[in-house]
C-alpha positions in Angstrom: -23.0 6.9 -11.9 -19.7 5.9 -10.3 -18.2 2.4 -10.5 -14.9 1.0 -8.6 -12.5 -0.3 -11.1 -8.7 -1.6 -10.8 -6.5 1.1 -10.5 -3.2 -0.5 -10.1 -2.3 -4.1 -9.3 1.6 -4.7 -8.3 1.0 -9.0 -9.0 2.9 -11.8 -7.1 5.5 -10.1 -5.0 7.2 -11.6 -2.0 7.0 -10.4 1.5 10.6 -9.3 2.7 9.6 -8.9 6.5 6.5 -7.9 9.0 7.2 -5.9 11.6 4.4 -6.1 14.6 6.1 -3.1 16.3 5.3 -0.7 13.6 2.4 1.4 13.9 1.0 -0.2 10.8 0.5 0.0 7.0 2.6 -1.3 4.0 5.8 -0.8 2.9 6.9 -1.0 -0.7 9.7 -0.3 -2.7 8.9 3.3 -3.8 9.9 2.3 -7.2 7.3 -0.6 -7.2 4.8 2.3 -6.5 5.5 4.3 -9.2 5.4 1.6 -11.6 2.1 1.0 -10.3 0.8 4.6 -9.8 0.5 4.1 -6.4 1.0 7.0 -3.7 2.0 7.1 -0.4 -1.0 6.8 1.9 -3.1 5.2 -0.8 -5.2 2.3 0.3 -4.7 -0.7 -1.1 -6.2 -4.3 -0.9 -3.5 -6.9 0.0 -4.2 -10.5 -1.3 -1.9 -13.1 0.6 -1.7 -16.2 -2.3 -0.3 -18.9 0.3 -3.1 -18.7 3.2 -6.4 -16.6 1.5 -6.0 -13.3 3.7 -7.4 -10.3 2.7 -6.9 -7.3 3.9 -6.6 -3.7 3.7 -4.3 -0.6 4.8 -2.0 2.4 3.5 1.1 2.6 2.0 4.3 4.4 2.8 7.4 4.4 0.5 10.6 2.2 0.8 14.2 2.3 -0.5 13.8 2.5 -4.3 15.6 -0.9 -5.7 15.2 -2.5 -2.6 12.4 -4.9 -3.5 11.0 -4.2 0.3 7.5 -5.3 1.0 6.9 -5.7 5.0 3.5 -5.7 6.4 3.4 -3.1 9.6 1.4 -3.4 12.6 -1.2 -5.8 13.4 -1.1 -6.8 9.4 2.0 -8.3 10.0 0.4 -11.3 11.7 -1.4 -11.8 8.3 1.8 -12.7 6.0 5.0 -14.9 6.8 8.2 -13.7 5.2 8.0 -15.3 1.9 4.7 -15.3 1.2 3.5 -13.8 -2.4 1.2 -11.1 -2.3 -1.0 -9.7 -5.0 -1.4 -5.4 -4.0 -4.3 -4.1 -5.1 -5.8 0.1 -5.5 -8.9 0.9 -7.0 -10.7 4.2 -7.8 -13.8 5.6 -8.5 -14.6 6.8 -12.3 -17.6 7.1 -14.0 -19.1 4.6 -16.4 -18.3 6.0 -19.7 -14.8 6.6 -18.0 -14.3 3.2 -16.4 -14.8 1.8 -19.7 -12.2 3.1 -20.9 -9.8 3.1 -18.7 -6.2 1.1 -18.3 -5.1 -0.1 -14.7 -1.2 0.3 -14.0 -0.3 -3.5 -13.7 3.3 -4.4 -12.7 4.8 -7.9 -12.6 7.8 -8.1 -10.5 10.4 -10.5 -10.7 9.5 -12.9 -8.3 12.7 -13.6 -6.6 13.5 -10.4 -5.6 10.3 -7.6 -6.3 12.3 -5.8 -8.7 11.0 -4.5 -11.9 12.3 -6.8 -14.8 
């Protein structure tokens, strides 16, 4: 049997922009990503802690050390520069596995989404 378990969880980071014009997804600082084990493409579930939201899309890389988290696309009318998110990827494993298992947590620093 297969469960879902965390996989990685990047926790409380602040939107740096939303652009409606993109063609959508989720930018993040790539080193954000690899601190988190998260690819490019890779769904992930994005928790918006100042209005509820939930949602989900893809990732795509940004400027390592920039601290850049932008919602693209129609996402971007979910977040207001500012808001702190909570990015969430989970995977499959089975049950003997999931047990075990460690999720990839990061916690930024809040004021600027860089890895303390």
């Amino acid at each position: 049997m297969l469960v879902q378990v965390v996989k990685s969880k990047i926790h409380r980071v602040k939107v740096t922009g939303a652009d409606l014009n993109y063609i959508g997804s989720i930018t993040i600082d790539e080193d954000l990503m690899d601190a988190a084990n998260i690819i490019e493409g890779e769904r992930v579930q994005i928790v918006n802690n100042n209005n509820g939201e939930r949602l989900e899309t893809y990732t795509i890389p940004g400027p390592r050390g920039s601290g850049e988290i932008t919602l693209n696309g129609a996402a971007a009318r979910r977040v207001a520069k500012g808001d702190i998110l909570i990015l969430i990827a989970y995977c499959y494993l089975e049950l003997e596995a999931a047990k075990k298992f460690k999720p990839s947590l990061v916690f930024p620093n809040e004021k600027d989404n860089t890895l303390t």
